[in-house]
C-alpha positions in Angstrom: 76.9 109.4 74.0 79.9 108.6 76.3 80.0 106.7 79.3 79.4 109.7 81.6 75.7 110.2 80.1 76.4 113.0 77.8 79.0 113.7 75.1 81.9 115.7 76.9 80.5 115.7 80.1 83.0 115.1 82.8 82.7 114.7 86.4 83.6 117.3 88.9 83.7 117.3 92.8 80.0 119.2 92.6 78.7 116.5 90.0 79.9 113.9 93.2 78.3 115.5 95.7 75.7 116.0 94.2 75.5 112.0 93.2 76.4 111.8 97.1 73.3 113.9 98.6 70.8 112.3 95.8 71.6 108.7 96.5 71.5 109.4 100.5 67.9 111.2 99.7 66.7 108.2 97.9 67.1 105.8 100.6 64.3 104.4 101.9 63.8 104.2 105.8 63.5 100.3 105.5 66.8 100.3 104.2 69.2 102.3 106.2 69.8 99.5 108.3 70.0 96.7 106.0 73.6 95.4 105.0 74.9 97.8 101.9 74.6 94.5 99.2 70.9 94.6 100.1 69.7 98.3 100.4 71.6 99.0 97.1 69.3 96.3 95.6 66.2 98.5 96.2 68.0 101.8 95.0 66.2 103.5 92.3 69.0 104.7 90.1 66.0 107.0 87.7 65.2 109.1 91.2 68.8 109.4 91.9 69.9 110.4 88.2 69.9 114.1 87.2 71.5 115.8 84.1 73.6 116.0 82.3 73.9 112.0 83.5 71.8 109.4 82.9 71.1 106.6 85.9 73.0 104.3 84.3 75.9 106.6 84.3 75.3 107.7 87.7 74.7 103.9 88.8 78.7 103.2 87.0 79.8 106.5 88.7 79.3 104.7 92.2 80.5 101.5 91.6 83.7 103.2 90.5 83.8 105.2 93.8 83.0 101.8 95.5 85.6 99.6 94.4 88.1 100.9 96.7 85.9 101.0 99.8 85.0 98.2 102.5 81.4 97.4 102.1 81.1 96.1 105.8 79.0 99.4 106.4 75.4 100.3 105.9 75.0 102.5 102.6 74.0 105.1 104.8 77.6 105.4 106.6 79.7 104.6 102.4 77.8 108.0 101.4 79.1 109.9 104.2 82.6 107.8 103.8 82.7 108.9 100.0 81.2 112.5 100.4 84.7 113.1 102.9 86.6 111.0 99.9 85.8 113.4 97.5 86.2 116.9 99.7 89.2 115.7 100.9 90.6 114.7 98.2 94.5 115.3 99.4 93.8 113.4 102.6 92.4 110.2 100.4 94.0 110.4 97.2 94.3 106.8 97.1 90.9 106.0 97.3 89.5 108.8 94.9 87.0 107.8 91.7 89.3 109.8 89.7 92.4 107.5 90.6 93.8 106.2 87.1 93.6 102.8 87.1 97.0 100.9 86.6 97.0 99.3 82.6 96.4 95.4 82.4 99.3 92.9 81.1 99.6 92.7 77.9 98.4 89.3 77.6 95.1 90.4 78.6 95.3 93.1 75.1 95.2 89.7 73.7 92.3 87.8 75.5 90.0 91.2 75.4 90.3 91.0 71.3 89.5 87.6 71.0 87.4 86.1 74.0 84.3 86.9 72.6 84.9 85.3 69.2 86.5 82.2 71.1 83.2 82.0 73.4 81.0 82.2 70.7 83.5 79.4 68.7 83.3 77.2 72.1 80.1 78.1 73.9 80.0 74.7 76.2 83.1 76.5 77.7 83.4 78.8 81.0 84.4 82.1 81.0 87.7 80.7 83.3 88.0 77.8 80.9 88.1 80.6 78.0 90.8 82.9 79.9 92.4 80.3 80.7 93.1 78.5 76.5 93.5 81.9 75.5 96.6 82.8 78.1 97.9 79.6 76.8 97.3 80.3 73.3 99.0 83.9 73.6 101.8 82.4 75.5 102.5 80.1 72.8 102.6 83.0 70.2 105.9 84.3 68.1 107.8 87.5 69.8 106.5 89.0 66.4 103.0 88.8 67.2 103.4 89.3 70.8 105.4 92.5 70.1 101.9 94.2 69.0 100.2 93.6 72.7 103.8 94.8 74.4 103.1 97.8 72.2 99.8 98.4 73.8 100.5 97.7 77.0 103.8 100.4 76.7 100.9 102.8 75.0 98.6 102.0 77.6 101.9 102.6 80.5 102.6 106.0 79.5 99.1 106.9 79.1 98.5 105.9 82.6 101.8 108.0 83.9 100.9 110.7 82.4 97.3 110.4 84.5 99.1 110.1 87.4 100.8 112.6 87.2 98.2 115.3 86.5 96.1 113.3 89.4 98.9 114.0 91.9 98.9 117.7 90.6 95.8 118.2 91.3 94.7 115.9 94.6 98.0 113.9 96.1 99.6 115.9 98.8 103.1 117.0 98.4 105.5 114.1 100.4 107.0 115.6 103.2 110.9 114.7 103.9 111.4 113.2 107.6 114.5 113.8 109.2 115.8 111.0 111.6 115.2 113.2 115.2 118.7 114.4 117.4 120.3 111.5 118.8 118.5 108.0 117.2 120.3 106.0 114.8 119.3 106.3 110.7 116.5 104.0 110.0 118.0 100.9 108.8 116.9 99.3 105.2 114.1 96.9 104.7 116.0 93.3 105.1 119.6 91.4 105.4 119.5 91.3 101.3 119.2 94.9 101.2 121.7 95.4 103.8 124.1 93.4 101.6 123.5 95.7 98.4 124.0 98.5 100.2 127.0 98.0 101.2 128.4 96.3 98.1 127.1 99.4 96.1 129.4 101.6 98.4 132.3 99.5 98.4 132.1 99.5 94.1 132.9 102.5 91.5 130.6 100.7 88.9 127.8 102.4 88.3 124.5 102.1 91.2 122.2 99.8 88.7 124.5 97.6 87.9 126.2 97.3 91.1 123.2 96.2 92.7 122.8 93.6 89.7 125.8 92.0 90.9 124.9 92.4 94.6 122.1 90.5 93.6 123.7 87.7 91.8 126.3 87.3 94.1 123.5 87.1 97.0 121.8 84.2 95.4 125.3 82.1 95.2 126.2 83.2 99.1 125.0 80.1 101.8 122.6 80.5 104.3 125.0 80.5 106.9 126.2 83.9 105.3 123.0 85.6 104.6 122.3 84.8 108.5 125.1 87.1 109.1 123.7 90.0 107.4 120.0 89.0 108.6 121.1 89.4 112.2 122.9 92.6 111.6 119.9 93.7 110.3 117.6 92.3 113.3 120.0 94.7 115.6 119.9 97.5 113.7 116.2 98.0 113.3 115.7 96.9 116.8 117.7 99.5 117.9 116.4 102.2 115.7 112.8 101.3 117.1 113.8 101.4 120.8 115.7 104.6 120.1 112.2 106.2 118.5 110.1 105.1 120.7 112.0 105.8 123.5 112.2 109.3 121.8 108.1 109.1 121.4 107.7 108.7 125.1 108.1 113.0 125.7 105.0 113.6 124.0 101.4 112.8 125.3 99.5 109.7 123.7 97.9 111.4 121.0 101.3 112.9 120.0 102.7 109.6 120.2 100.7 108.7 117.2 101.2 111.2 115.0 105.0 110.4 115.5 105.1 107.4 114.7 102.4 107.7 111.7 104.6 110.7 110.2 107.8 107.7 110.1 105.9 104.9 108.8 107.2 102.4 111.6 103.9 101.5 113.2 103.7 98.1 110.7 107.7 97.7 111.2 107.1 98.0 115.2 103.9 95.2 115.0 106.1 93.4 112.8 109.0 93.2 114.8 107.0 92.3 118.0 105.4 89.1 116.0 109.5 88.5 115.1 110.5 88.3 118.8 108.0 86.0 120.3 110.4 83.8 121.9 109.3 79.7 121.5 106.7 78.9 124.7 105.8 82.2 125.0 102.2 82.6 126.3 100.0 84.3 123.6 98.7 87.6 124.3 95.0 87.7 124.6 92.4 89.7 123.5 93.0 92.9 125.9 89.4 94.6 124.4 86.0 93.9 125.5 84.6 94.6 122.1 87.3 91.8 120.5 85.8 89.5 122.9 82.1 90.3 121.7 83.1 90.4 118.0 84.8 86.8 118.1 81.9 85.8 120.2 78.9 86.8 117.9 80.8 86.3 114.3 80.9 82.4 115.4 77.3 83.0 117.1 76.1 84.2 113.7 77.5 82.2 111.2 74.5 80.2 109.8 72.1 82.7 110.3 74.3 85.5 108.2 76.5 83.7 105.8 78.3 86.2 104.2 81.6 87.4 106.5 81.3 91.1 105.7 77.3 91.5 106.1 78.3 89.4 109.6 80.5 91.7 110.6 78.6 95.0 109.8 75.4 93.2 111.8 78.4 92.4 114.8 79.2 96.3 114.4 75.7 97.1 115.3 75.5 95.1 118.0 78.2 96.1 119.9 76.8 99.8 119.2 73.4 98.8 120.5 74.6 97.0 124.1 73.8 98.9 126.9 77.1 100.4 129.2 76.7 97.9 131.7 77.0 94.8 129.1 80.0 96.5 127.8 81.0 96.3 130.8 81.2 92.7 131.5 82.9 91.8 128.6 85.7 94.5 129.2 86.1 92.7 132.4 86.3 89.3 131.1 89.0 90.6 129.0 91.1 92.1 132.5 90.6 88.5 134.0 92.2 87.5 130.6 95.0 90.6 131.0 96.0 89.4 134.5 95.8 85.0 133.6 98.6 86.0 131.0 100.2 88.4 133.3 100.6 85.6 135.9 101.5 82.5 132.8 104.0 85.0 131.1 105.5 85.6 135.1 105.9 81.8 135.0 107.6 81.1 131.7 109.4 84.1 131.9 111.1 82.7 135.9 112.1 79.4 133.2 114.2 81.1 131.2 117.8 81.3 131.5 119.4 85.2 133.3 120.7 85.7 129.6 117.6 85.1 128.0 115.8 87.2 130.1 118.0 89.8 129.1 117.1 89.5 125.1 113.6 89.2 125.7 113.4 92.6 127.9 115.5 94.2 125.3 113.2 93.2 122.5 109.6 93.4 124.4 110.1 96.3 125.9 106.2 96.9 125.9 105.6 93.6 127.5 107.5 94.7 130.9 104.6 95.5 132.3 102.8 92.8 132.3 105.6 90.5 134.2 104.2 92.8 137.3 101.8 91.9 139.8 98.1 91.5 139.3 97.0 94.3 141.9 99.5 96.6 139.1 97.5 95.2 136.1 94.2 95.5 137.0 91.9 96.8 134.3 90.1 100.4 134.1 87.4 100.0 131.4 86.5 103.2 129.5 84.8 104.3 127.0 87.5 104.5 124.5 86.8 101.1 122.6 83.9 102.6 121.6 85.4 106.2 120.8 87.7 103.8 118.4 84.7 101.6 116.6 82.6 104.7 115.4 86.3 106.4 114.2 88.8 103.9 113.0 91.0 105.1 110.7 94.8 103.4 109.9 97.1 104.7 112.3 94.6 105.0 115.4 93.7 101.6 115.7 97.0 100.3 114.4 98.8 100.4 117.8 95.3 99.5 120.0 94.6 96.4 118.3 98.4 95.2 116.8 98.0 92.3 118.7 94.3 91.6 118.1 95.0 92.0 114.6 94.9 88.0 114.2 91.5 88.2 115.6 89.6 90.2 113.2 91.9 88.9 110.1 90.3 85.5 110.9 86.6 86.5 110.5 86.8 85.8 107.0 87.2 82.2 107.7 84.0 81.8 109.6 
């Protein structure tokens, strides 16, 4: 008897939604508001299991399909999550059950073959204690000896690219090539360093790998003064490749203005670059969202009474969803008083800085501008979008709402 339950038996997308529809079934009412850690504690895995799997297999089967998924949701809303995971499987290849799993080092070839004699050899000794002797006691070993875990962990490599490969076959969507559009500049490389290879690779007839060896080694000996150079080149280059696209982005509508920028990848470089150009004394940008306000509010609020950050946060979820429209209300207004206090402190600092200063920081904020205007200009009209964007939150919607409330809901985890 294998893993799956029965000798041969392998799971297909019916045998998963089928898992899916049983599981949801066996929910009890209680339970379909109770944080995920909690209703899965009452599941019963027998009712859910049917053949040819047994419930332990069935049981496995989800906490494979789990371990890529936020559990910050009820078990209720994971179902529906992993039911669109598995019929869509080109749209979330990445977060499939079937995605091979990447091999371990080969050190840990090592500690699986002889932790449990060790442990039983030392059993006053914790688990981390154990890991911990044995990664010593392999790193101490001959290249002889240690050639026989390399081998595995080569074995275990190719194995796994070989998966890959017939997973991207049969789920990952062929990559589309991106042309930069008519009339903006080529998107620049990732850093400085890279800069410097690049253009030491172009400049050499060696050949490309070891060309950028050399780039590297002769990158390491160069003074900071130097690499500053190359740094700032790179600073003006992707600064103006992202004023170029999204000054290109403005001739389509909003929604078309996401897609845009998804299908290039430069919504992270564009929040990234913003965080690079806060000039020193610059007022922080405050939480411009009603629901941030609430969420920061009630996760401190909470704390004591719901420990764990991510059952917090799922309760926080539900409260916001439960307030009636005119509570919204009042806290996307306090967030507008807060809109137009930094409109008016960021007016201030900004009348401080010196004509060529100004200058840079226009240049480089050009999505601040509008909040140097006056207050009648920035006054706030609530809608109901927040809420359209907390029941559907994927990646590249709420990457440009909340870019700068990002810090906000990072820090949760803290509390």
């Amino acid at each position: 008897m294998d893993e799956s339950g029965s000798e041969g038996a392998e799971w297909t997308q019916e045998h998963f939604l089928l898992l899916f529809a049983r599981i949801k079934s066996s929910i009890q009412d209680p339970d379909r508001t109770l944080a995920y850690s909690q209703s899965l504690k009452n599941m019963d895995w027998k009712e859910v299991a049917f053949s040819p799997f047994s419930a332990e297999a069935c049981q496995q089967k989800w906490t494979d399909v789990m371990h890529k998924l936020s559990k910050t949701r009820t078990l209720t809303e994971l179902v529906n999550v992993a039911e669109d995971i598995v019929s869509n499987p080109a749209k979330n290849y990445k977060a499939h059950p079937e995605h091979p799993k990447r091999p371990p080092p080969p050190n840990a070839f090592f500690i699986k073959e002889h932790s449990t004699a060790y442990q039983m050899k030392h059993p006053n000794l914790s688990r981390q204690m154990v890991l911990k002797k044995l990664v010593r006691k392999y790193n101490k070993l001959p290249a002889e000896e240690k050639n026989k875990y390399l081998d595995k962990h080569k074995q275990a490599s190719m194995e796994y690219k070989e998966a890959m490969q017939m997973f991207s076959k049969r789920y990952k969507p062929s990559q589309k090539t991106t042309e930069t559009p008519e009339g903006v500049s080529p998107k620049p490389v990732l850093s400085g360093y890279h800069l410097f290879c690049q253009e030491q690779c172009s400049s050499t007839s060696t050949v490309r790998g070891d060309s950028f060896a050399q780039s590297a080694k002769r990158w390491q000996t160069m003074s900071d003064k130097e690499k500053e150079v190359y740094n700032q080149r790179h600073e003006e280059l992707l600064s103006q490749y992202l004023d170029e696209m999204n000054q290109y982005s403005q001739k389509f509508s909003k929604v078309k203005q996401r897609e845009f920028l998804k299908e290039y990848r430069i919504a992270k470089t564009m929040t990234d670059q913003k965080r690079k150009n806060k000039f020193p004394g610059e007022p922080e940008m405050p939480n411009r969202f009603g629901r941030t306000i609430f969420y920061k509010q009630q996760m401190l609020l909470l704390c004591k009474k719901v420990p764990n950050s991510r059952e917090r946060l799922s309760t926080v979820n539900k409260l916001w969803k439960s307030l009636q429209p005119e509570e919204k209300q009042r806290y996307k207004m306090q967030a507008s008083e807060e809109v137009v206090r930094y409109s008016m402190e960021l007016q201030n600092w900004f009348e401080t800085l010196p004509e060529e200063q100004q200058v840079i920081f226009w240049t480089k904020n050009p999505m601040k501008v509008k909040y140097l205007k006056c207050e009648e200009q920035l006054t706030y009209r609530p809608s109901d979008s927040e809420d359209e964007l907390t029941q559907d939150s994927t990646d590249g919607e709420l990457e440009e709402v909340e870019e700068e409330d990002n810090k906000d809901f990072i820090s949760f985890e803290a509390f």
